[in-house]
Structures are given as C-alpha cells and as structure tokens.
C-alpha positions in Angstrom: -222.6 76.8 -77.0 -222.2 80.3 -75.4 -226.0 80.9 -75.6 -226.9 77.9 -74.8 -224.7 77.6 -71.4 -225.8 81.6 -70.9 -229.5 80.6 -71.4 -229.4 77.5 -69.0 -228.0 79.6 -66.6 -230.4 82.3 -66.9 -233.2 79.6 -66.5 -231.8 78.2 -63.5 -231.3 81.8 -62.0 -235.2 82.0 -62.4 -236.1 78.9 -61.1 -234.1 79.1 -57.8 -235.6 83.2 -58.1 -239.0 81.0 -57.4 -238.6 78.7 -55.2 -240.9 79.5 -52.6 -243.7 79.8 -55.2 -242.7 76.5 -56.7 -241.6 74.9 -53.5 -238.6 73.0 -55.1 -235.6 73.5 -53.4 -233.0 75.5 -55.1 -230.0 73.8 -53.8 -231.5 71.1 -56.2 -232.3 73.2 -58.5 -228.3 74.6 -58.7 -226.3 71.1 -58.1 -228.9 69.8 -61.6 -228.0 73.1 -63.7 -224.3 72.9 -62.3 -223.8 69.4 -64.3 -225.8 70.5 -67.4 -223.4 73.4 -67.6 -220.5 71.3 -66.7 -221.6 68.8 -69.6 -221.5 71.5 -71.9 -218.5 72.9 -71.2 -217.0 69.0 -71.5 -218.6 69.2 -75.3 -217.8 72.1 -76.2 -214.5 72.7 -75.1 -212.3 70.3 -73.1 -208.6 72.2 -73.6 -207.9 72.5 -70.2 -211.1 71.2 -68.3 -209.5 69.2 -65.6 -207.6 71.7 -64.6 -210.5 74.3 -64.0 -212.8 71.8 -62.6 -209.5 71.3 -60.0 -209.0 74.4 -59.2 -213.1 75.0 -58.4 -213.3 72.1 -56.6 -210.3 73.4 -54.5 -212.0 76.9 -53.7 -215.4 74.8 -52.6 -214.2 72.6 -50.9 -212.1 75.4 -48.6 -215.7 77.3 -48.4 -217.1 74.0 -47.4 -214.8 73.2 -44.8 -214.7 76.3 -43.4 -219.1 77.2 -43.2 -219.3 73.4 -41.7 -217.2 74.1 -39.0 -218.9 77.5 -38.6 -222.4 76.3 -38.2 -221.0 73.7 -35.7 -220.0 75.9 -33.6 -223.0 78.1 -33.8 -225.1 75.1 -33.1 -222.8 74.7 -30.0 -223.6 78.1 -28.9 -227.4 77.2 -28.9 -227.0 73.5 -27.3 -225.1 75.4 -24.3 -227.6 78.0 -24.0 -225.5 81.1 -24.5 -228.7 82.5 -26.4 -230.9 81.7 -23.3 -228.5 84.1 -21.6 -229.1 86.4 -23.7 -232.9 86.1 -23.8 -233.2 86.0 -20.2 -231.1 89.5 -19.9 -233.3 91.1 -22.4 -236.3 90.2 -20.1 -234.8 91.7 -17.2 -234.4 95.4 -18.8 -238.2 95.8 -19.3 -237.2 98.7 -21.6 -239.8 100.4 -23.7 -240.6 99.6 -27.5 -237.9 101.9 -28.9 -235.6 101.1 -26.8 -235.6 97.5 -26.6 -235.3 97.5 -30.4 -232.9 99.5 -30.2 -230.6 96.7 -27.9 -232.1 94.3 -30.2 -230.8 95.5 -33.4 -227.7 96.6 -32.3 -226.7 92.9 -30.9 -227.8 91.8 -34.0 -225.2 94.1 -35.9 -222.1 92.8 -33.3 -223.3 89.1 -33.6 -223.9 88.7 -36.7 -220.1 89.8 -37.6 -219.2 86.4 -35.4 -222.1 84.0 -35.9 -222.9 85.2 -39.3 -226.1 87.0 -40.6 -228.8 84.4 -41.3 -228.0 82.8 -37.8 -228.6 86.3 -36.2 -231.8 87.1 -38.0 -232.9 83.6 -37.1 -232.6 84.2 -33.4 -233.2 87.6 -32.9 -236.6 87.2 -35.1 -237.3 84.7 -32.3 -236.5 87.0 -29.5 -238.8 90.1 -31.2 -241.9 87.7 -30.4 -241.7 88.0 -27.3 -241.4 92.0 -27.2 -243.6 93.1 -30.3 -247.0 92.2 -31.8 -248.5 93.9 -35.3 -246.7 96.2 -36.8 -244.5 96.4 -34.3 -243.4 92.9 -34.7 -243.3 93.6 -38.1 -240.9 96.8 -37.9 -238.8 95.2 -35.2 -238.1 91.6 -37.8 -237.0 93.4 -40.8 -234.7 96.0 -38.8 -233.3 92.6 -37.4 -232.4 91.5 -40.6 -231.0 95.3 -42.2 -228.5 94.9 -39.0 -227.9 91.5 -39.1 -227.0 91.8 -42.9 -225.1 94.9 -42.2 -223.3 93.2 -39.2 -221.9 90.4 -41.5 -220.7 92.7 -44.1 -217.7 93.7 -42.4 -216.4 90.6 -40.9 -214.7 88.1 -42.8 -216.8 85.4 -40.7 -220.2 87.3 -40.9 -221.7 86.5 -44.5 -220.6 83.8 -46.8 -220.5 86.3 -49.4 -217.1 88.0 -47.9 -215.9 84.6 -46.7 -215.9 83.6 -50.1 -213.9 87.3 -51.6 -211.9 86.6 -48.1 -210.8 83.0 -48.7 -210.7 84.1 -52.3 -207.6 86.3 -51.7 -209.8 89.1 -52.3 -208.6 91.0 -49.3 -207.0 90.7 -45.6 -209.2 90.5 -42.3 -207.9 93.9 -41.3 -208.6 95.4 -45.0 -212.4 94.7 -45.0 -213.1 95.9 -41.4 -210.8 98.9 -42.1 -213.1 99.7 -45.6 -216.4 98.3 -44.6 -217.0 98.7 -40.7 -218.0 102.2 -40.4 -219.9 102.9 -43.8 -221.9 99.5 -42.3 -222.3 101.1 -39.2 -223.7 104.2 -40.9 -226.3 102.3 -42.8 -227.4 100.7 -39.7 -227.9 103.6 -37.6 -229.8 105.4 -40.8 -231.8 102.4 -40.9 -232.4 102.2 -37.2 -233.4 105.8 -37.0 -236.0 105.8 -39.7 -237.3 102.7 -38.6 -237.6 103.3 -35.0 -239.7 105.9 -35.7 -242.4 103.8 -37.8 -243.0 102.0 -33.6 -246.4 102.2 -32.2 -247.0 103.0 -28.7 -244.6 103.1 -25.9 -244.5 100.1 -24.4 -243.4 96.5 -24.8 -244.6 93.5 -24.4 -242.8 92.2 -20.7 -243.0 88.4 -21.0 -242.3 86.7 -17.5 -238.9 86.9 -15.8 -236.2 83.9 -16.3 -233.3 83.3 -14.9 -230.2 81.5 -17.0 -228.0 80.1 -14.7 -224.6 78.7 -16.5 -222.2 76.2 -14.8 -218.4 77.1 -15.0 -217.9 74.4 -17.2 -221.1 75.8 -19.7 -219.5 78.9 -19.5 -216.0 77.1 -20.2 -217.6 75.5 -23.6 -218.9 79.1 -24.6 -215.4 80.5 -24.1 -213.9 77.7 -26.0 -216.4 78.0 -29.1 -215.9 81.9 -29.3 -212.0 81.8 -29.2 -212.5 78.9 -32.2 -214.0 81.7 -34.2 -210.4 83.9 -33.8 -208.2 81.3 -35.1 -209.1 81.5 -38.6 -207.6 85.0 -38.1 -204.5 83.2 -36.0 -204.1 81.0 -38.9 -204.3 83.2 -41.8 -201.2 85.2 -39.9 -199.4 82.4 -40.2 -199.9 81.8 -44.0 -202.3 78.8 -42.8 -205.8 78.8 -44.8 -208.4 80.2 -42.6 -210.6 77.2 -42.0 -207.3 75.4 -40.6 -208.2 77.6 -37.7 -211.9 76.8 -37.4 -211.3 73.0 -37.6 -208.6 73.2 -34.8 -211.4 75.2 -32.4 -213.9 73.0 -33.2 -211.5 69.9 -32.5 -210.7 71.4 -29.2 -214.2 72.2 -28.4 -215.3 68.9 -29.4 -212.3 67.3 -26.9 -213.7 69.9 -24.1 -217.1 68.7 -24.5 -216.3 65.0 -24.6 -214.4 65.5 -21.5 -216.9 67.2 -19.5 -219.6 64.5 -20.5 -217.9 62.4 -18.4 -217.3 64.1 -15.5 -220.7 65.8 -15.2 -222.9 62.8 -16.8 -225.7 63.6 -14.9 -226.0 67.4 -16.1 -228.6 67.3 -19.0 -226.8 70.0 -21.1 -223.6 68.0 -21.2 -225.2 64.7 -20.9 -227.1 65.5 -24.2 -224.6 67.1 -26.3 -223.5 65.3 -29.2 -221.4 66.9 -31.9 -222.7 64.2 -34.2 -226.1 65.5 -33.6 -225.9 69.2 -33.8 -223.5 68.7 -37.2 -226.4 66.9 -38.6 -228.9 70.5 -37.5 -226.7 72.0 -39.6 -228.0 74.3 -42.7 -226.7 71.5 -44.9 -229.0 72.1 -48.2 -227.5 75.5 -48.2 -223.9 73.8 -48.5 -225.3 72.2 -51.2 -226.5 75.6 -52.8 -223.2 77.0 -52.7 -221.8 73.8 -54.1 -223.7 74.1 -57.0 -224.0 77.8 -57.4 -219.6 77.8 -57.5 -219.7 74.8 -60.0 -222.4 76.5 -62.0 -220.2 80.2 -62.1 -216.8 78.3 -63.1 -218.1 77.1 -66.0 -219.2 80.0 -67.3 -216.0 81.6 -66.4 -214.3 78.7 -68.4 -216.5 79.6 -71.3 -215.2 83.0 -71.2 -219.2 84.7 -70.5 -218.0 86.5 -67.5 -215.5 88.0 -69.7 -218.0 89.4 -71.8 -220.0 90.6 -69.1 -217.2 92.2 -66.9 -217.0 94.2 -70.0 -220.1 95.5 -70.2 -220.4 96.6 -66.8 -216.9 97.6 -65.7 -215.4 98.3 -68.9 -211.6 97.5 -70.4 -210.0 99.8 -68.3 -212.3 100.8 -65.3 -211.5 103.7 -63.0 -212.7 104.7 -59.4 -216.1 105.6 -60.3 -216.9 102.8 -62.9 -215.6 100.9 -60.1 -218.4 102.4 -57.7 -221.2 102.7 -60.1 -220.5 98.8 -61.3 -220.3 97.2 -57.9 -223.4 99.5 -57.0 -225.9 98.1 -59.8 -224.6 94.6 -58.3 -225.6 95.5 -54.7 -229.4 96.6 -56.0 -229.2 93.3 -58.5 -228.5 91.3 -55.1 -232.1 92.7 -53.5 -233.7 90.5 -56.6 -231.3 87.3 -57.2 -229.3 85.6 -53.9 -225.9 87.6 -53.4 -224.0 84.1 -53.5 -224.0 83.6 -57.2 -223.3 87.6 -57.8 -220.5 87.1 -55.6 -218.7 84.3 -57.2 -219.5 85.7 -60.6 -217.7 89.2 -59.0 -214.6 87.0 -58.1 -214.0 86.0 -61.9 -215.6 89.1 -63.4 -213.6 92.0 -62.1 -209.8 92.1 -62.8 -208.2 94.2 -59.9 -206.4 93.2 -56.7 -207.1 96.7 -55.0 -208.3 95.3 -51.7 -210.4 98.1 -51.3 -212.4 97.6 -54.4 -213.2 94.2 -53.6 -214.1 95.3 -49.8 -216.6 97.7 -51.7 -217.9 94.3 -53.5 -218.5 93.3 -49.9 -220.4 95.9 -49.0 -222.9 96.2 -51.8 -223.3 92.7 -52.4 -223.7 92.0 -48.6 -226.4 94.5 -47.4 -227.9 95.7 -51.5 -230.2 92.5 -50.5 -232.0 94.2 -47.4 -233.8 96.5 -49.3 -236.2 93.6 -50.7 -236.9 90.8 -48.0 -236.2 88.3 -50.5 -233.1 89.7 -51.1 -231.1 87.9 -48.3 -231.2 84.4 -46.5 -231.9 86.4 -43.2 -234.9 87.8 -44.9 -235.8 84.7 -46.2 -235.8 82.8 -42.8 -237.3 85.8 -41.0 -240.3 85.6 -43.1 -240.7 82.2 -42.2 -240.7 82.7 -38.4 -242.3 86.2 -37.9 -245.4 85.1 -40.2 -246.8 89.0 -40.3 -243.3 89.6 -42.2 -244.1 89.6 -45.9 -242.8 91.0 -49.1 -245.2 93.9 -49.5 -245.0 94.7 -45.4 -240.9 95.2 -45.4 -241.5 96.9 -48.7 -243.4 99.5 -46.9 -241.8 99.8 -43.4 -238.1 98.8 -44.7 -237.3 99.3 -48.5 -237.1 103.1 -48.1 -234.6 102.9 -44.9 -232.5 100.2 -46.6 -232.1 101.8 -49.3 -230.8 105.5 -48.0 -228.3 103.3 -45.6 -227.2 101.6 -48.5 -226.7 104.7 -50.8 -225.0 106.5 -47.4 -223.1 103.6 -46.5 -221.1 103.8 -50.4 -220.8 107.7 -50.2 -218.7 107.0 -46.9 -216.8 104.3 -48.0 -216.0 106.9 -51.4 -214.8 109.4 -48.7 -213.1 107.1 -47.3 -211.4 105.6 -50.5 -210.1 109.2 -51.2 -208.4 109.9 -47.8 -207.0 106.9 -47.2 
C-alpha cells in the first residue's frame, strides 16, 4: 500500500506539474488524488484514522479561514482604488527605465510582505505595461516576481507557504522577520542589480498623467483594511489564532463600508461595493488546491512515507549543515514542483522545533521557485498577463540572478545562524 499511495502521489505531482499543457485544473486534479489517497489509507490502515483526518482538517480549515479573509481584504484594496493611487504616482515621477524599475520592484518587495506575493506580481505586472515594451517589459515582469516572491518570504502574511510553517507553530512573527528579512533583502538587491543591467535604452515609456483623488472616507476604508492585516499579529500575542485577527478586521471593515454606503449612496466607489461580490473575485480554486494538496500530504504522513523520506534527506540525527544542505535541495526542488505541497510535506518531514531552522524552510521554499518562472504562482500569473514573459525568456534574463540571490541569501542567513 506504501507504493501504491507513493506512486499515486507521484502521478498526481505530475499531472498538476502539467497543467498548463493539459489545461485541467490542478486544484481538481489534488481534491481527486486527495480522496484516492484518503481511500487507501481507510483500507489499508484505519488504527487511528479519524483522529488524523481531525487533526488535518483542523490545520486547513485555520489556513482557509485565514487566506479568505486575506484575499478579501486585498480585493478591498483594489475596489477602493488604493492601487490607482499608486499607479497614478508612478506616472507623475517620469523617471527613466532603470529607475522606475527600480521603484517598481522595490514596492513589490514591501507589498508583497502585506498583500502577499501572487497579488503583488499580479499588479505590478500590470503597472510594467505601461512603462516597458520588449525586452524591457520582459526584464521588468520577472524582477517583479523575484521581489515579490522575496517580499513574502519574510512576512508571516506574505506567502502561503510561511503562513502555513506560521500557523503551524513553526515559528513566531518576530522569529521569521528576525531570520529571513535581510538574507531576502540581499537576494533582492543581487537580483535587482544584475537585472537592471540587462535594460535597454534610457528611457521609459511616459503614459499620460492621472490624477487619483480619494475621499476621506476611501481613505478611511484603506486605513481600516491595512490595520485588519496587524491583528493577526495582535491576536497571536494574546494566545488567539491568527486568523481570529483577520476575521475581526474584515468584520469591522465590512461594518465601515456598510455604513458609508449609506451615507454617501450616490458615490460610485461606495455605492458599488459589495463584500459579497469581491469575496466571490476571490482566488477560490486555489483554496481548493491547498485543500487538497494538505489532505493529500497527511495521508502520506499517516502512512509513515514522509518518515522514510525525512530520512533520506535529513538524516536520523541531522546537524546545522544537513539542516542547510536539506532545506536547500527543497528550495531548487520548489523552482520545478509548487512550494505548497513541499511545504506541508516539510511540516511533517523534519523533526526540530528550532525556529530558525524552520524560518530557513521559509526562505528556500519561498523564493527557490523564482529561478524557474513556473516555479511560483506569481510567475505563473505573470506569464499570463505580460504575454512576452515565457519559460525560456525568464530563463535567460532571470534564472542566473535568481539563483546567485538565492545561494547569497542562505550564506547570510548561515552567518547569521552562527552569531546569533
């Protein structure tokens, strides 16, 4: 039965692997292999069964919870044109190529650490058409998504990835932005010098001059929805699960927004919004994804597979470099197969509760993906809306960057390991 459930797995790791080639949706493609796993797990071994299956469903349902509310608020943050701002103030600066990418890829790093990364890269690949064309369009959407994915990396709210090792246990708020902030920072700015460089020309494109207006009470929303994204950490202090926090912002921004439709009813920002309808613009086939990707990784754990293969990789008794070298190969693994799945499979496969360790599982798994576009959702979605981005263009003008950040980016956080 071990084979068997391995084997299923490894198919289904394929399949979703292909899904753009085969155009079947791999959220599908993990809530079908989820059950076959979970039926073979009820034949083969039921000692126990209910329990496990409880105490997965209780870790999803947290992550559900908590990404939900998330994306809400996100989709908030786009209803009440806090993006236009930002759009509009990009215009204004009429900065040259380097430059603006520069500003570009930096907000993408800081954003993406609140709004998480595939957001970020969603917008800000949006924003680069307006600026770039060729190759420099090209350049300017994959250093987008190296930031974006760095950004999240060291926020507990950035990537699902460490929201997962976060609501996991795994480690504080303050532990993985004391571990992981500045080795992401350092793979950034490698990446953002070597790519910066590969720019054509001098100048940008200057598309015509807007100006985004906001009244108090749009501006009052925006506050409202950023402070929502602090209470998780409010919450957590308190011994409260994080997404406690989220759902009370998003309640009280939901209240705000209700009340303001009713004073302002002829203002079409507030006459239009509708929570109902922005929850339903939410990314919710990739909920369904991590649903069965976590179903699909607790059974094999109740099989005793990831057993086998924390073994192999980390060893019985693993030290600081086994430790390093392991979570490494998982970061490069994670530029080939989605990070979600190596991520959950890290949360049963490696036996430590050294908070560092697991922020180092963070930081691999989080940004290993950039080196290959496919490697990340933000690389993913990038491709889809900069349509000069492909596999074999961010090889050439990103792999090479990526990859130097990323080996730079684990020799700090070593340094870092040893003096602290």
């Amino acid at each position: 039965m071990i084979i068997l459930a391995s084997s299923v797995f490894l198919v289904g790791y394929i399949l979703i692997a292909l899904e753009h080639k085969l155009q079947v949706s791999k959220s599908a493609i993990a809530m079908l292999f989820a059950g076959i796993l979970w039926t073979i797990v009820a034949i083969a071994d039921k000692a126990g069964l209910s329990a496990h299956l409880s105490k997965a469903g209780a870790g999803i349902f947290e992550i559900l919870v908590f990404l939900l509310s998330a994306m809400t608020l996100v989709e908030i943050l786009v209803h009440y044109r806090f993006f236009d701002v930002v759009r509009s103030w990009l215009i204004s600066k009429r900065l040259d190529n380097v430059r603006m990418l520069w500003i570009m890829s930096a907000l993408s790093f800081w954003i993406s650490a609140v709004i998480d990364n595939m957001t970020t890269a969603i917008i800000f690949s949006q924003l680069a058409r307006l600026f770039f064309r060729g190759k420099n369009l090209v350049v300017a959407a994959a250093l987008i998504v190296v930031a974006a994915n760095a950004g999240g990396a060291f926020s507990p709210i950035g990537d699902v990835t460490t929201t997962m090792l976060w609501l996991g246990g795994k480690f504080s708020s303050f532990d993985v932005m004391r571990y992981v902030l500045v080795p992401t920072m350092v793979l950034y700015l490698v990446a953002a010098f070597l790519m910066t460089r590969k720019l054509k020309g001098d100048e940008t494109l200057h598309p015509e001059t807007e100006d985004v207006k906001l009244l108090k009470s749009e501006k009052l929303v925006i506050t409202s929805t950023f402070i929502s994204f602090t209470l998780p950490f409010v919450f957590h202090s308190f011994g409260l699960r994080p997404y406690m926090g989220l759902l009370v912002g998003l309640g009280i921004t939901w209240i705000l927004i209700d009340t303001l439709k009713k004073q302002f009813p002829n203002h079409r920002t507030h006459f239009n919004a509708s929570i109902e309808k922005l929850l339903q613009k939410t990314d919710i086939a990739s909920l369904k994804f991590f649903v069965g990707i976590l179903l699909a990784v607790a059974a094999l754990d109740h099989l005793g597979i990831l057993d086998t293969l924390s073994n192999s990789l980390f060893g019985h008794n693993p030290g600081l470099s086994r430790y390093v070298v392991g979570s490494s190969i998982m970061g490069a693994l994670s530029a080939l197969v989605d990070n979600v799945p190596l991520t959950a499979a890290s949360m049963h496969i490696l036996k430590t509760t050294d908070s560092s360790i697991w922020s180092l599982i963070a930081l691999t798994v989080g940004t290993g993906g950039s080196m290959l576009v496919i490697g990340s959702a933000a690389g993913v979605v990038a491709m889809g809306i900069v349509k000069e981005l492909n596999f074999f263009r961010y090889l050439k003008v990103a792999a090479i960057p990526a990859a130097l950040g990323y080996m730079c980016a684990i020799a700090v956080w070593y340094l870092q390991r040893l003096i602290f």
